[in-house]
Backbone as CSV, one residue per row, in Angstrom:
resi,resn,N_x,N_y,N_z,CA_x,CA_y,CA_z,C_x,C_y,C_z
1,UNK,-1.307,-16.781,-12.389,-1.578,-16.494,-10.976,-1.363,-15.012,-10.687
2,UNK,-2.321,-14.480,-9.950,-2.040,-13.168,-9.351,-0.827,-12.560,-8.738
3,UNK,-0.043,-11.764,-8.797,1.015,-11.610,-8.480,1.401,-11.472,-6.919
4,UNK,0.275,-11.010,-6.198,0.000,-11.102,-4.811,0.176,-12.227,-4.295
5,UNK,-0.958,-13.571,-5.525,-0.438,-14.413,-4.260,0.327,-15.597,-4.666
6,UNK,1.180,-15.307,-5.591,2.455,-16.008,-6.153,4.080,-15.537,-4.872
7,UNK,3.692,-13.867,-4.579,4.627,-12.983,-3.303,4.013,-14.004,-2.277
8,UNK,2.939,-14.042,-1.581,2.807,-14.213,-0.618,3.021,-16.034,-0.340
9,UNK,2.976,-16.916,-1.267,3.372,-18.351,-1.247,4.760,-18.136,-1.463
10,UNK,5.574,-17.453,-2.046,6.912,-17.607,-1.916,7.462,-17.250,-0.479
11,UNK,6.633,-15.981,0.441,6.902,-15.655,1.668,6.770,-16.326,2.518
12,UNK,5.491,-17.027,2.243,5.332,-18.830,3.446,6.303,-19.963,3.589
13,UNK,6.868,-20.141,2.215,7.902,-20.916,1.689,8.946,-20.438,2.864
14,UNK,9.409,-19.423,2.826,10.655,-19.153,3.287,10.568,-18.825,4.850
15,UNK,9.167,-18.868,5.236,8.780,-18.254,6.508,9.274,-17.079,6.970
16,UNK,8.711,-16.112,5.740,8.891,-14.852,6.058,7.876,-13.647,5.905
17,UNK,8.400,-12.694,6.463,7.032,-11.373,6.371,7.473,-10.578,5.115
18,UNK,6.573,-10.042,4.891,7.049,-9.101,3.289,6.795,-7.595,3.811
19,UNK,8.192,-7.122,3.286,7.295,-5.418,3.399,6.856,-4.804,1.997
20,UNK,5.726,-4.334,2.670,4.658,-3.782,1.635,4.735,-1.925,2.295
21,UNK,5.638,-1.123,1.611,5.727,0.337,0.947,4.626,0.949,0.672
22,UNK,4.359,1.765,1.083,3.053,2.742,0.462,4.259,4.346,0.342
23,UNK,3.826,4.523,-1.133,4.168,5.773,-1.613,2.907,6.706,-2.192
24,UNK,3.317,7.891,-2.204,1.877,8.761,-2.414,3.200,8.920,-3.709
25,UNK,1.723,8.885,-5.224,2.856,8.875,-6.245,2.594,10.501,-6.643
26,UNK,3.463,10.686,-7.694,4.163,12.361,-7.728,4.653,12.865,-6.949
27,UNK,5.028,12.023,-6.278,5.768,13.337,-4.860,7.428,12.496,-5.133
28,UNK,8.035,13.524,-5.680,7.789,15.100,-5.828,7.452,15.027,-7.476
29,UNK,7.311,13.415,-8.305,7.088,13.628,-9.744,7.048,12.309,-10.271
30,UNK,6.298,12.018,-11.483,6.330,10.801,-11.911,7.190,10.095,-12.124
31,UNK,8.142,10.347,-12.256,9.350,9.649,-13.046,10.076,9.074,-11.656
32,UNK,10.044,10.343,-10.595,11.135,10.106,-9.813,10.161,9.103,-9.121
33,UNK,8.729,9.040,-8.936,8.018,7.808,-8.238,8.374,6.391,-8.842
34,UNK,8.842,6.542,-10.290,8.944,5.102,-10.820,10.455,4.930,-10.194
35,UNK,11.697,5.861,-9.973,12.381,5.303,-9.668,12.479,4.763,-8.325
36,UNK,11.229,5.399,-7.805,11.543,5.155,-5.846,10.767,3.310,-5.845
37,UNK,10.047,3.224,-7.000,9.620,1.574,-6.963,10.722,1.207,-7.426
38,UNK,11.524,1.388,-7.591,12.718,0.469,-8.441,13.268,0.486,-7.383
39,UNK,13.905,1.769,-6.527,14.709,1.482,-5.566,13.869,0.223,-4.585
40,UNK,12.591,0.313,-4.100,11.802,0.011,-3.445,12.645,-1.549,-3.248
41,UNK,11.814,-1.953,-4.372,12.185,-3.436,-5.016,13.759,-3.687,-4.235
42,UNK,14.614,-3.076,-4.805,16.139,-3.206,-4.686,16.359,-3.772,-3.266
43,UNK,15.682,-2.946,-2.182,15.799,-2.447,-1.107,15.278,-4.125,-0.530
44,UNK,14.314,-4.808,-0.825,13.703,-5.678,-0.482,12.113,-5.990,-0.026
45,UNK,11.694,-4.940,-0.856,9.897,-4.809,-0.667,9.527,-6.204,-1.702
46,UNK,8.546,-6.467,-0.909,7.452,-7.512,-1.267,6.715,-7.124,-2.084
47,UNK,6.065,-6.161,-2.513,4.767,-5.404,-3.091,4.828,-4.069,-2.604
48,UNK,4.269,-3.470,-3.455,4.181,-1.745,-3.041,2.407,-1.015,-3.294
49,UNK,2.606,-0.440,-2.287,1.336,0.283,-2.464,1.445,1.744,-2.954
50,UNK,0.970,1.635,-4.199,0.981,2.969,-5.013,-0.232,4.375,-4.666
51,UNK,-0.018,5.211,-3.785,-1.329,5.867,-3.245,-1.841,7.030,-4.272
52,UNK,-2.868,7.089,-4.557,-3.236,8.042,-5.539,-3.514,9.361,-4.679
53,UNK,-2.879,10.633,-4.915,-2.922,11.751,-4.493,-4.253,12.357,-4.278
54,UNK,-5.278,12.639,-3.209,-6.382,12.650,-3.071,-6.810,13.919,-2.197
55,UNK,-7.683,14.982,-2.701,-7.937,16.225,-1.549,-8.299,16.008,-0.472
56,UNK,-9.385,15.477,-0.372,-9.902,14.871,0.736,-9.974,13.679,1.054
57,UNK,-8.763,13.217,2.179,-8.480,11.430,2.362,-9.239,11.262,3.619
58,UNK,-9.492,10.222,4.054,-10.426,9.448,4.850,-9.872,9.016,6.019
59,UNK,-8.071,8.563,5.632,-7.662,7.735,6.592,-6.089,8.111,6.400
60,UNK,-5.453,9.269,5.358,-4.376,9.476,5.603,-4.099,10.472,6.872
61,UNK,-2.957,10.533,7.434,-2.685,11.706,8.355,-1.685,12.565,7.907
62,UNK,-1.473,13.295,8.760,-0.204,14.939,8.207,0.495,14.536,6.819
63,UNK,1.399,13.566,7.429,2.592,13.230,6.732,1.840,12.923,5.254
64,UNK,0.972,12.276,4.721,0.987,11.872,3.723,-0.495,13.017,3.503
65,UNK,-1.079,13.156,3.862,-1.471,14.658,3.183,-0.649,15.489,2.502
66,UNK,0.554,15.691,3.243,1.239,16.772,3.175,1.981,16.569,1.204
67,UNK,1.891,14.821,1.377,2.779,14.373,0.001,1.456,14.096,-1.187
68,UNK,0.466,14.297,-0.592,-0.451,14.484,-1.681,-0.713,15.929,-2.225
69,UNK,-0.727,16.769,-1.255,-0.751,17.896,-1.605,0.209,18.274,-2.553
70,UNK,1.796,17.770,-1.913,2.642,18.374,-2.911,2.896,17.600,-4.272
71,UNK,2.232,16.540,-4.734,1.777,16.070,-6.082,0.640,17.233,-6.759
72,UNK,-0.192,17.069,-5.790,-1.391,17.452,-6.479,-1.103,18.901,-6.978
73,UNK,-0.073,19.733,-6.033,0.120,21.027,-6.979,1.053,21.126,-7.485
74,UNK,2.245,20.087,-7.751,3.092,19.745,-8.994,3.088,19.355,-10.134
75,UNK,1.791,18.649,-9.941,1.389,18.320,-11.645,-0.351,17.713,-11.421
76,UNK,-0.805,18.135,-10.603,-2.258,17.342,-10.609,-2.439,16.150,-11.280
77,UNK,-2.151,15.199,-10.361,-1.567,14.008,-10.401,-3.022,13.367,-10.456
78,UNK,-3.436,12.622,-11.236,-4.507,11.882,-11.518,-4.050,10.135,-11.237
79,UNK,-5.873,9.564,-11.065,-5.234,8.307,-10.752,-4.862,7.221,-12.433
80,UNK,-5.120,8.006,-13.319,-4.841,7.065,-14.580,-2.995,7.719,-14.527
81,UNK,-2.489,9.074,-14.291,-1.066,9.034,-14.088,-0.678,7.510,-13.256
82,UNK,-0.836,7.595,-11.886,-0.739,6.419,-10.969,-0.760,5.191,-11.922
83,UNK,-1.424,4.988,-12.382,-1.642,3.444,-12.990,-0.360,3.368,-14.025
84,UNK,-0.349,4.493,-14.866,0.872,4.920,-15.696,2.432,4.709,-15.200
85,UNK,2.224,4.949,-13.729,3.731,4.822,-13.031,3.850,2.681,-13.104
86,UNK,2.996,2.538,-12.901,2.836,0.958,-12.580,3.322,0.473,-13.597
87,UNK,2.317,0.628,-15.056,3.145,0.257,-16.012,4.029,0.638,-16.858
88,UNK,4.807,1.822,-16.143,6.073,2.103,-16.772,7.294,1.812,-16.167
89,UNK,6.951,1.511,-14.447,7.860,0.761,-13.607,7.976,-1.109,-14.403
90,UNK,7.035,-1.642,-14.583,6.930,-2.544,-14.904,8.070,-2.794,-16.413
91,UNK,7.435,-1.806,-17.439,8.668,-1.643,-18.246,9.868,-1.946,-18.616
92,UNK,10.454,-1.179,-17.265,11.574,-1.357,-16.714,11.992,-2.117,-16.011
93,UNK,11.291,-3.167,-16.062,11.659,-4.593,-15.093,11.542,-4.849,-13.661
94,UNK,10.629,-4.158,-13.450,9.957,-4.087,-11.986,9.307,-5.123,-11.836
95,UNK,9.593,-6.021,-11.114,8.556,-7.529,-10.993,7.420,-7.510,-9.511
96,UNK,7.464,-6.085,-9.079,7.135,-6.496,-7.548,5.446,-6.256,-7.920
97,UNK,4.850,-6.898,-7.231,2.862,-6.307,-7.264,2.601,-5.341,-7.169
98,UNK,1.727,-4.783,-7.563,1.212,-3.048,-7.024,-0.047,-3.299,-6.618
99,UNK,-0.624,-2.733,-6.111,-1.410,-2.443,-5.528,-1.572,-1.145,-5.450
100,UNK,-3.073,-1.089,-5.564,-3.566,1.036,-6.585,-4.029,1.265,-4.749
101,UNK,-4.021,2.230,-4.306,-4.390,2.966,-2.963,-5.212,4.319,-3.309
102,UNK,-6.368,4.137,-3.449,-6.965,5.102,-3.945,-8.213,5.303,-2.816
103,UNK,-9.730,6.458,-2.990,-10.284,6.563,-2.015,-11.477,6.390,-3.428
104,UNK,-13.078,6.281,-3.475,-13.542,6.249,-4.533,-14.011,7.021,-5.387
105,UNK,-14.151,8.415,-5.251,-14.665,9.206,-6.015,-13.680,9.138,-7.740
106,UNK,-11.809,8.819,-7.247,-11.493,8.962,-8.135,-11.622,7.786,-9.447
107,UNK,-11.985,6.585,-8.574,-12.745,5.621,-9.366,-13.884,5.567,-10.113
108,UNK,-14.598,5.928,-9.319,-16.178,6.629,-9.658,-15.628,7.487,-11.051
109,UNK,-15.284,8.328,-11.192,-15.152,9.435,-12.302,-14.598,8.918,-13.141
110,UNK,-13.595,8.293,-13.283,-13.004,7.312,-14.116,-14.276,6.444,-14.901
111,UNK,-14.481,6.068,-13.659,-15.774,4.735,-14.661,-15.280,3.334,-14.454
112,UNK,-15.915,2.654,-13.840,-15.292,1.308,-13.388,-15.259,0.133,-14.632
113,UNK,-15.919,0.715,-15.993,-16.046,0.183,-17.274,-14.359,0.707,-17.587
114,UNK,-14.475,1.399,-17.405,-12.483,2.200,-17.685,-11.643,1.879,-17.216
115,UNK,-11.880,2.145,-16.165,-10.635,1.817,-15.005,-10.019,0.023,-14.842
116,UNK,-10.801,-0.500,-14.621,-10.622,-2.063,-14.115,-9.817,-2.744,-15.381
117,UNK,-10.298,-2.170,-17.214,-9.362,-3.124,-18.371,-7.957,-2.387,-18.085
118,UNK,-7.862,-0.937,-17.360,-6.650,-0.018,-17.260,-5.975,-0.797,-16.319
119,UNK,-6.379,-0.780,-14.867,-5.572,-2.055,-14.151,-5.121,-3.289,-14.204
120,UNK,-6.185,-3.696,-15.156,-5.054,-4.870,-15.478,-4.252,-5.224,-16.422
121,UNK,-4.538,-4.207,-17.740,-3.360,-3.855,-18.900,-2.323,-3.353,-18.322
122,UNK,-2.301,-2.909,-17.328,-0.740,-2.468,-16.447,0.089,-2.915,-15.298
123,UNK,-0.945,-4.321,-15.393,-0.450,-5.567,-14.167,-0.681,-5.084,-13.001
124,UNK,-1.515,-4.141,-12.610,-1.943,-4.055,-10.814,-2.367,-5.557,-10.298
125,UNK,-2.258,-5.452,-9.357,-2.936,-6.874,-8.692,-3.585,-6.688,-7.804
126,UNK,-3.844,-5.313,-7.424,-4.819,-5.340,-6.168,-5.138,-3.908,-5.989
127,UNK,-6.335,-3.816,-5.638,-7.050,-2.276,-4.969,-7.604,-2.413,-3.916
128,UNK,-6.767,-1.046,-3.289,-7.711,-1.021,-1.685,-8.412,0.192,-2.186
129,UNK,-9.547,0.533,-1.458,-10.578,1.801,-1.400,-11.056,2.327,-0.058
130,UNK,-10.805,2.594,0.662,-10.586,2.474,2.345,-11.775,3.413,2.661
131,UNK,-12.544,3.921,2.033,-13.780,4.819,1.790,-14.956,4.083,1.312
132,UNK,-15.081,3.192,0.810,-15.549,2.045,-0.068,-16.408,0.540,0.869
133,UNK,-17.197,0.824,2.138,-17.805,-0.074,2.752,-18.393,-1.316,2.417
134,UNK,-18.154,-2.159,2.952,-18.366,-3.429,2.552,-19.932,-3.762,2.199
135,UNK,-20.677,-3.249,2.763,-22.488,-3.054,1.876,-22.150,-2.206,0.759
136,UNK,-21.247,-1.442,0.350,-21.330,-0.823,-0.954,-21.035,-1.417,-2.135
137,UNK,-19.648,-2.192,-2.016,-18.685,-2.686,-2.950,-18.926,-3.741,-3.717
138,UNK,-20.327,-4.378,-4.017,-20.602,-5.347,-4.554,-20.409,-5.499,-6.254
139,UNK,-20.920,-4.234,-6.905,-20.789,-3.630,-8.336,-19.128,-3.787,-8.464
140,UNK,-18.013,-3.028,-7.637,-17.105,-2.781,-7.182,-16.188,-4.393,-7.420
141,UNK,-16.363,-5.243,-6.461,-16.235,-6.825,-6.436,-16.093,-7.146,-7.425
142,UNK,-17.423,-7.547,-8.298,-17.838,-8.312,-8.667,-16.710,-7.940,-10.416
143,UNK,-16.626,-6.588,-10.511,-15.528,-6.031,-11.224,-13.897,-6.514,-11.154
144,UNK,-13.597,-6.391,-10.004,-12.318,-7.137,-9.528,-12.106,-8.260,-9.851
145,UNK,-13.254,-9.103,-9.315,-13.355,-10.679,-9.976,-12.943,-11.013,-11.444
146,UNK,-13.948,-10.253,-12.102,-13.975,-10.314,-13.573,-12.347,-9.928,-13.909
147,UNK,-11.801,-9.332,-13.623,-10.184,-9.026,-13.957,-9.210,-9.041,-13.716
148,UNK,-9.496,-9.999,-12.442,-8.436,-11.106,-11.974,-7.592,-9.970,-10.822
149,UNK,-7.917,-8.996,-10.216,-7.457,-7.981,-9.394,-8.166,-8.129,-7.756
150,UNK,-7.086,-8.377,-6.998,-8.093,-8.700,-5.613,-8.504,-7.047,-5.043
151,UNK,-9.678,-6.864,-4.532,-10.201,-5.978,-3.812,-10.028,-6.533,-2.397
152,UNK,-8.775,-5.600,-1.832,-8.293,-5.761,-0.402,-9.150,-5.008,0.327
153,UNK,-9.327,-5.409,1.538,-9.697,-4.924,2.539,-8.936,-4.268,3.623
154,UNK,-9.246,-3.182,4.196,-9.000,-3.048,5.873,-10.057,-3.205,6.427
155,UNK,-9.413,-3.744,8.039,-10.158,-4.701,8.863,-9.480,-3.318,10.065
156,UNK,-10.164,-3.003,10.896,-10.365,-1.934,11.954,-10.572,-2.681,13.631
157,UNK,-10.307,-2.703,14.686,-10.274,-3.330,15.543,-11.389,-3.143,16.102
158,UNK,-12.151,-3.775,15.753,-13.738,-3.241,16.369,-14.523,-4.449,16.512
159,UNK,-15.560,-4.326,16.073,-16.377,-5.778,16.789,-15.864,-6.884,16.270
160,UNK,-15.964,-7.901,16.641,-15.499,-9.398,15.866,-16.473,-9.553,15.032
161,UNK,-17.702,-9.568,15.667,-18.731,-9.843,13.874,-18.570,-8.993,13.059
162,UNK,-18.281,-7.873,12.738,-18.031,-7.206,11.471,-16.699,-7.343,11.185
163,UNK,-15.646,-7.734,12.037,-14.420,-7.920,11.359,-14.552,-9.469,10.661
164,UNK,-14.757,-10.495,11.062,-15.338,-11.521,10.679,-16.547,-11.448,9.523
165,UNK,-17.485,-10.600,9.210,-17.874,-9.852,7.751,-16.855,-9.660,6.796
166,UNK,-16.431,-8.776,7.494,-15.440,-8.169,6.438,-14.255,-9.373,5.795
167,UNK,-13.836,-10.426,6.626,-12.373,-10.999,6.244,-13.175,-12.104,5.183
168,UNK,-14.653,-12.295,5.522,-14.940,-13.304,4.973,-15.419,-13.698,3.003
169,UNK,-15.276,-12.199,2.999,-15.505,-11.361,1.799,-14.328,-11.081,1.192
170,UNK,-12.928,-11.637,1.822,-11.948,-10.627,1.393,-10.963,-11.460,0.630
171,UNK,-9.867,-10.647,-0.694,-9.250,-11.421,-1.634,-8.082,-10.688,-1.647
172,UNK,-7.316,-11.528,-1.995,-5.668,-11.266,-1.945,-4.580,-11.603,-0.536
173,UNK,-4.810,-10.736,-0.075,-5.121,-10.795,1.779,-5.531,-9.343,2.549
174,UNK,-5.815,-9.774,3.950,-6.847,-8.828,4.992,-5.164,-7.969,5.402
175,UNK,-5.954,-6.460,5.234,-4.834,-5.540,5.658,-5.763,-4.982,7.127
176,UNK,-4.989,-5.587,8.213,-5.451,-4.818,9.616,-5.069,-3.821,9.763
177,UNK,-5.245,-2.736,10.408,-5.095,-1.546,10.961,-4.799,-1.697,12.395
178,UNK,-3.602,-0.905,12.555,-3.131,-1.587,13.853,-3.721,-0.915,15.012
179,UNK,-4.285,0.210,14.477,-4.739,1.307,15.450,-6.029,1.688,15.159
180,UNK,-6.802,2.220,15.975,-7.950,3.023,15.072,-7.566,4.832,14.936
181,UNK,-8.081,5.221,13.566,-7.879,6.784,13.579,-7.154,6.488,12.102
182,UNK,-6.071,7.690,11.984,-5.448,7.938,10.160,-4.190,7.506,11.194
183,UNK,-3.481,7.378,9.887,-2.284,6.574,9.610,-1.163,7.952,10.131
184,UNK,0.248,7.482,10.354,1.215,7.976,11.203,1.646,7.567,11.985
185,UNK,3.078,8.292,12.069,3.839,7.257,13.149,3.130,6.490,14.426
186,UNK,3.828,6.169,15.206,3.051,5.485,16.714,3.656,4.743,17.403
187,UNK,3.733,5.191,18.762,4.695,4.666,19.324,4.275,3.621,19.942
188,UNK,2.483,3.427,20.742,1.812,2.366,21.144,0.660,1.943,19.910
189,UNK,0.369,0.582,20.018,-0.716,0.118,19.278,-1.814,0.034,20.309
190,UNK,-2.796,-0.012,19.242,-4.380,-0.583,20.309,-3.707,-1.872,21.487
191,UNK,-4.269,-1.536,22.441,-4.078,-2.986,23.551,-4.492,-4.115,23.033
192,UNK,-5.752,-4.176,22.425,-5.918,-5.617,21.988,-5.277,-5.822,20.888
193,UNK,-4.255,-5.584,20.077,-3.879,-5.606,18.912,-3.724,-7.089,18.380
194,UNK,-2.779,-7.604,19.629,-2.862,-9.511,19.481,-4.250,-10.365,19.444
195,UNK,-4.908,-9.661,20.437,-5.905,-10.488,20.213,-6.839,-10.217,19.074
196,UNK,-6.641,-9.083,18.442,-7.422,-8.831,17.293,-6.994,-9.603,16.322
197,UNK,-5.754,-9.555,15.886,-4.950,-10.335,14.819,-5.252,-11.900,14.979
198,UNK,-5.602,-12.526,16.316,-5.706,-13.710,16.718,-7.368,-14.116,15.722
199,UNK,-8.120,-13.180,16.154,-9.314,-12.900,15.486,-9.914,-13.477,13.996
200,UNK,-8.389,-12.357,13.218,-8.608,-12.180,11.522,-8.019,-13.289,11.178
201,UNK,-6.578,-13.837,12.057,-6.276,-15.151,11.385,-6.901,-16.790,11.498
202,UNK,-7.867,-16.592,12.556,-8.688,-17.408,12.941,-10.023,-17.357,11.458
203,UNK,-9.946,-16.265,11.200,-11.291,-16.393,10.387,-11.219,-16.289,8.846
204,UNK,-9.999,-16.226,8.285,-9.264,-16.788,7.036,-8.080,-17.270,7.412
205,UNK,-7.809,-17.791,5.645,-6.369,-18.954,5.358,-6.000,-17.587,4.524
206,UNK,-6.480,-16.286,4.153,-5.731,-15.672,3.324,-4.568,-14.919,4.158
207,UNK,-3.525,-14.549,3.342,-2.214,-13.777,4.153,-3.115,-12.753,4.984
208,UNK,-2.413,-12.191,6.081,-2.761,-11.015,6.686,-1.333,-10.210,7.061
209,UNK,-2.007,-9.073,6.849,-0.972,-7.759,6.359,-1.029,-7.098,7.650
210,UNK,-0.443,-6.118,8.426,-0.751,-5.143,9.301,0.097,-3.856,9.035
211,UNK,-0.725,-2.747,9.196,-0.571,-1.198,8.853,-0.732,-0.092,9.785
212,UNK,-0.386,0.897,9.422,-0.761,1.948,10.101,-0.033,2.306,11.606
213,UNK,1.186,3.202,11.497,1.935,3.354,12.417,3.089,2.707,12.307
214,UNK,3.555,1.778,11.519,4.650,0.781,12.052,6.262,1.678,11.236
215,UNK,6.768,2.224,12.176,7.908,2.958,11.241,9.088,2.503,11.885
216,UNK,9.587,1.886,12.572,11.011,1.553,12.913,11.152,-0.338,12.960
217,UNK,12.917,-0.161,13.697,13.099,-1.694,12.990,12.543,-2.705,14.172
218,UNK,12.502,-1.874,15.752,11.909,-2.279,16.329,10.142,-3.186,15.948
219,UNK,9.621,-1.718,15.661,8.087,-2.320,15.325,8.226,-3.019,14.245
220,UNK,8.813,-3.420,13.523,8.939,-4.188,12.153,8.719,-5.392,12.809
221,UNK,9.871,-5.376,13.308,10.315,-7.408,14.154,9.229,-7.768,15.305
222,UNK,8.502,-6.432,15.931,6.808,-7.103,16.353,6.259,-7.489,15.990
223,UNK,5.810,-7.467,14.653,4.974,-7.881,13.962,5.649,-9.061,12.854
224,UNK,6.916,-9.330,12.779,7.412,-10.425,11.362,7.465,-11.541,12.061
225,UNK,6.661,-12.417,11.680,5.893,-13.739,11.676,5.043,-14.160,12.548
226,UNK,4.855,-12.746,12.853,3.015,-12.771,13.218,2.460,-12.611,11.765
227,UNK,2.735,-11.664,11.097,1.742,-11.137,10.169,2.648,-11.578,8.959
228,UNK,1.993,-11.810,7.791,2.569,-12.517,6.312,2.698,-11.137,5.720
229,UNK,2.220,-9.726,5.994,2.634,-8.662,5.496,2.987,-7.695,6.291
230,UNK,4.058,-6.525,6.066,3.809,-5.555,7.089,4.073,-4.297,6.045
231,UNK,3.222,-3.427,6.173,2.981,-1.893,5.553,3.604,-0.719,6.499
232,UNK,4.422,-0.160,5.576,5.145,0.906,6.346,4.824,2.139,5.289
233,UNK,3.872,3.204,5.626,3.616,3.964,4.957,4.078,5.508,5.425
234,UNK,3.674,5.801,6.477,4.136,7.509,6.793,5.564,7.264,6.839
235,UNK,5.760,6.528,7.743,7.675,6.980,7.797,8.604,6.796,6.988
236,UNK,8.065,5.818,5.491,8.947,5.954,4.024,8.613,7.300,3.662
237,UNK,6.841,7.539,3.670,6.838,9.290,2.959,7.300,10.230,3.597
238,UNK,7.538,10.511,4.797,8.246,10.838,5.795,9.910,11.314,5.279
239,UNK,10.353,10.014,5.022,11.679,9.957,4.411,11.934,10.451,3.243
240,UNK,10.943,10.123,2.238,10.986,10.441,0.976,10.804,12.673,0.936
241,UNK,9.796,13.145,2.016,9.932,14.150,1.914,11.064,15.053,2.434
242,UNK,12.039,13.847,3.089,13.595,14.792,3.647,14.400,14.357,2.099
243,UNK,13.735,13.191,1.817,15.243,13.737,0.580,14.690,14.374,-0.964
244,UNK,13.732,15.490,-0.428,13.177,15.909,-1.997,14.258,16.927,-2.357
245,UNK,15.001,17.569,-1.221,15.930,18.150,-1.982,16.992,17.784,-2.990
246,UNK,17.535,16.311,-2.622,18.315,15.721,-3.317,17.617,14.810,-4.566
247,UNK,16.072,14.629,-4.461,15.364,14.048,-5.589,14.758,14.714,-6.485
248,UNK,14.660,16.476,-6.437,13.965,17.510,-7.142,15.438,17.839,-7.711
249,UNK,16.906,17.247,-7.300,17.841,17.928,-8.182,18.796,16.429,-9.079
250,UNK,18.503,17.037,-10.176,19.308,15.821,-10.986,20.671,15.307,-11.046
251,UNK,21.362,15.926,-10.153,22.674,16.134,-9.835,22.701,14.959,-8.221
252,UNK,21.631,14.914,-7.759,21.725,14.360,-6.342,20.839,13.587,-6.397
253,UNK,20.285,13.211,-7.334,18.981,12.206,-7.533,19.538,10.869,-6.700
254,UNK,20.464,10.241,-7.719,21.397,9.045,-7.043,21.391,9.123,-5.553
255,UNK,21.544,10.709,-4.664,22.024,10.210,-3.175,20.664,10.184,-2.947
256,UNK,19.379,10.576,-3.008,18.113,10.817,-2.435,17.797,9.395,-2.770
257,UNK,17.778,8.851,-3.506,17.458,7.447,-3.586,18.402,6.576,-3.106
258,UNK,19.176,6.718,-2.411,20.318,5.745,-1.599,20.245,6.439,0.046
259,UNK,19.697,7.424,0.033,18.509,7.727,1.274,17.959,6.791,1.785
260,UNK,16.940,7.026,0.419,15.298,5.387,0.609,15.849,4.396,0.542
261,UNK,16.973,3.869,0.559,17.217,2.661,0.388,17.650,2.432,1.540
262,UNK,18.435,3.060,2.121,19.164,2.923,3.224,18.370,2.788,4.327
263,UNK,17.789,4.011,4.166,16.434,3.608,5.260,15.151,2.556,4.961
264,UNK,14.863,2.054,4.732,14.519,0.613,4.322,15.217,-0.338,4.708
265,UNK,16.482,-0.718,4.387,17.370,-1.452,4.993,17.332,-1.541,6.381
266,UNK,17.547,-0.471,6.712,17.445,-0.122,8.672,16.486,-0.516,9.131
267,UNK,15.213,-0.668,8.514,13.812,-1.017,8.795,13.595,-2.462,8.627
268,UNK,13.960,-2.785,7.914,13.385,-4.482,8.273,14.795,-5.318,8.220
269,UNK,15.893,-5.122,8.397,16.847,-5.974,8.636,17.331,-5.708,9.755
């Protein structure tokens, strides 16, 4: 069984929400990204979203620009590195899902003959492509299928027939967007946000995830058991870029990662 949705039947079981982490990996370096999934895990993440460092993103904002950038000119961080962190976290006894966060060109160049036996020799379980439109992705799909890797979706608050397109096509589970625009903190969501979610869960049985903006413990507990996932992405990288001083020094590594942990903790408990 897919590792996604082995997490997400154990989360129903217990009637609970999972947090799902998005890290932009190399920031500030490979190694220290495998340890921030380890802490991750520790901390109580469900699955993690591993983001591949990208020049031009589609749907990131400041904050995680800012942590792609500082990969990309620390070691020009490629997405076969990324996949590398997965299965070297794994290695080390990392049991949580990954999920690759990439945009497609870096797929494209790769070669989807390449890439897809690479994801799943390193146990990914899922790719989002958030650049990657649902009339495009069929070649794309039909790849995923073949290798047992769900191709997630985001679902955007916009018409019901194309969100209803989109969920009906969709594997692993539907990641909503809580807002429209790039990702970052937020203090209000779209107004219809409930009734959108009312929408996506009306029109699958697969888990549904919600993203984009959600950084405190407040907004956490809005959304836990409404939604079977919740994604907290700028305000971990956020965090992760206050403790690069203590994670760029080997002497303070230990407190920068009891940082991320801590703050995690604060966040969904």
């Amino acid at each position: 069984m897919n590792r996604i949705d082995q997490k997400f039947a154990e989360l129903r079981e217990k009637k609970q929400s999972g947090f799902i982490p998005f890290i932009s990996v190399g920031d500030p370096d490979l190694r220290t990204s495998v340890d921030i999934v380890k802490t991750l895990e520790e901390a109580g993440a469900a699955m993690v979203e591993l983001g591949v460092p990208y020049s031009d993103p589609l749907a990131d904002g400041p904050v995680i620009q800012r942590s792609s950038l500082r990969a990309l000119q620390g070691g020009r961080i490629s997405i076969l590195d990324c996949i590398q962190v997965a299965k070297q976290a794994r290695s080390e006894g990392c049991e949580l899902p990954f999920i690759l966060f990439t945009y497609f060109n870096p797929v494209l160049q790769t070669g989807l003959e390449r890439i897809f036996p690479l994801l799943q020799e390193s146990d990914i379980s899922g790719l989002i492509i958030p650049d990657l439109p649902m009339e495009e992705d069929e070649e794309v799909r039909a790849m995923a299928a073949q290798y047992g890797i769900h191709l997630i979706p985001l679902v955007a608050p916009t018409s019901k027939e194309r969100v209803q397109r989109i969920v009906s096509r969709a594997s692993g589970f539907v990641y909503c967007v809580s807002s429209l625009g790039v990702t970052g903190t937020r203090t209000e969501f779209h107004t219809g946000i409930d009734e959108f979610l009312s929408t996506v869960k009306a029109s699958t049985d697969l888990p549904v995830a919600i993203g984009f903006g959600i950084s405190n413990n407040e907004q956490f507990k809005r959304f836990s058991g409404v939604c079977d996932g919740i994604v907290v992405g700028s305000a971990l990288v956020r965090q992760i870029e206050e403790a690069l001083p203590q994670l760029t020094d080997p002497n303070a590594k230990s407190e920068g990662l009891l940082q991320i942990r801590n703050f995690v903790k604060a966040l969904i408990e």
